[in-house]
Each structure stands twice: as C-alpha cells, then as structure tokens.
C-alpha positions in Angstrom: 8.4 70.1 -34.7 5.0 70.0 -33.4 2.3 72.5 -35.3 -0.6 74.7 -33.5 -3.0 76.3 -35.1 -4.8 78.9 -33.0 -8.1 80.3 -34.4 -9.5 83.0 -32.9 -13.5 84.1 -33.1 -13.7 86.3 -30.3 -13.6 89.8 -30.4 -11.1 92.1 -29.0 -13.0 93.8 -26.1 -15.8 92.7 -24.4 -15.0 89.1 -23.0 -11.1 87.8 -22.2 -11.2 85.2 -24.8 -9.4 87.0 -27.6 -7.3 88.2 -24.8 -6.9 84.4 -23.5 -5.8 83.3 -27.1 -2.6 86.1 -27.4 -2.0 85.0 -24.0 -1.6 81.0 -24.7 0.0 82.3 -28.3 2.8 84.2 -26.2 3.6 81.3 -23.9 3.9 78.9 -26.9 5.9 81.0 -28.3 8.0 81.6 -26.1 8.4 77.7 -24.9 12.2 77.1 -24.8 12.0 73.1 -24.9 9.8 72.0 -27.8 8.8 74.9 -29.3 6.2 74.9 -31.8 5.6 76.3 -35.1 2.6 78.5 -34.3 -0.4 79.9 -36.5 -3.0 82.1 -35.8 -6.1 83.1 -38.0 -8.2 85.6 -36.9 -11.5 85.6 -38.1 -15.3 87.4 -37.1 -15.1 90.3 -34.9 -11.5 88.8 -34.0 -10.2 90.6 -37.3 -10.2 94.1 -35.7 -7.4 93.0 -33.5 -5.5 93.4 -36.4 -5.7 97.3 -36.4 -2.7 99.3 -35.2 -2.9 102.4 -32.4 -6.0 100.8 -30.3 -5.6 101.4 -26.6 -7.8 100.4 -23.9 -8.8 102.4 -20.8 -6.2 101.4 -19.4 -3.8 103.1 -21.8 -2.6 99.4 -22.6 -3.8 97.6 -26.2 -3.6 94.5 -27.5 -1.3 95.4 -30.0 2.3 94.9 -28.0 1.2 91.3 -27.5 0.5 91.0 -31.4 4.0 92.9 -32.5 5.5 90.7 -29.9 4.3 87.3 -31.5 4.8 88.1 -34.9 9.1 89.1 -33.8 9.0 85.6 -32.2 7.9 83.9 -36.0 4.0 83.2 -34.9 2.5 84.1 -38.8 -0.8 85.4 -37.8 -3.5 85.9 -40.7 -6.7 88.0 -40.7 -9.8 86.6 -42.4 -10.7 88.2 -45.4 -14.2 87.7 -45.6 -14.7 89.2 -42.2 -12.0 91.8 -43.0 -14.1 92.7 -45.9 -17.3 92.6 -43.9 -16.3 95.2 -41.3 -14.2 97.7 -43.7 -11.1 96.6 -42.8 -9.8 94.9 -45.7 -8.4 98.3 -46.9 -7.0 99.6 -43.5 -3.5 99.5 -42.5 -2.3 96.4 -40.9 0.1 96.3 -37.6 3.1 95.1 -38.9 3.6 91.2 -39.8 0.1 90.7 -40.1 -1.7 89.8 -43.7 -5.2 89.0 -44.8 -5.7 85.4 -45.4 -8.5 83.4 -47.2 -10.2 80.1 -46.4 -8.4 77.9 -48.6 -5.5 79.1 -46.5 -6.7 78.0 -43.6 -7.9 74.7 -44.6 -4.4 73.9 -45.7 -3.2 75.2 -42.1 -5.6 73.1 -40.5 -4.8 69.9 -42.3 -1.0 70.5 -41.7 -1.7 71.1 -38.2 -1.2 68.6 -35.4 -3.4 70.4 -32.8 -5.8 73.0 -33.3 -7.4 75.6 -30.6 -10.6 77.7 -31.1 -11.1 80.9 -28.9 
C-alpha cells in the first residue's frame, strides 16, 4: 500500500490552498483501486483548521471535509508548536484530530513514499 503524506502550511481562509489540500486529501481517500494510507499534518496558520463550529460566509466550513476524512481512516495531526503559538493547544479539537510533534512527523515523512506540501 502506497503512503502520502500531506503537509499543510496554508491557512484556512484567505487563499484556496488549505482548501486545495482537503480537496486532494478527500479524493485519495476516497480512491477505490489503490488506495492509500493517507497522513496529514497541519502546521502554521494551517493548525486553526483544526477548530470545530467555524463557518464561512457562506454558511459552509471546512470542518465537514475534515470529519469526513478522518471517518474514511486519513489520521490527520496538528502541530504543536504552532498549536501552542496561536492558543490553541488547549482548545477543543474536531473529533479524530490530535496535536502532533516534530519527531512525529519526521518519522511520517521517512515512512512515506510520496509527500505533498500545500
């Protein structure tokens, strides 16, 4: 089984990319043939995805996509030196989601066989 690693630095609102990254994630996921095991570490402004009841002016969040991922298996980890940084180490978490460290994700990324930066 092939094994992604999706890192995310973008932040939730103000540019697609974080947007772009659940996207691709959800797809993966939800690849019949081949499907891989999926990570994804969230990290910078990225972290505040993490928080539950945000909704955009559209009445829409993010949040559906992330609940969504993490009932298909995708283990998704927020950063905890940027948690920290931006008070949100102590927050509630949506569901399924953790606070992960670096040594974490350098064990991710050497297990890895591809690896994707947003």
């Amino acid at each position: 089984m092939q094994k992604i690693l999706i890192i995310v630095h973008a932040p939730p609102y103000g540019s697609e990319r974080c947007l772009s990254a659940l996207r691709l994630a959800t797809a993966l996921a939800g690849s019949d043939a081949n499907r891989p095991e999926l990570r994804m570490f969230l990290m910078s402004d990225a972290v505040v995805v993490g928080l539950p009841n945000q909704v955009d002016g559209s009445g829409n969040g993010l949040q559906a996509m992330v609940e969504h991922l993490v009932s298909e298996g995708v283990t998704i980890k927020l950063c905890r030196t940027c948690a920290l940084a931006r008070g949100l180490a102590d927050l509630p978490l949506i569901s399924g989601l953790s606070i992960g460290t670096l040594p974490e994700l350098a064990e991710w990324t050497l297990a890895a066989d591809k690896l994707i930066t947003f």
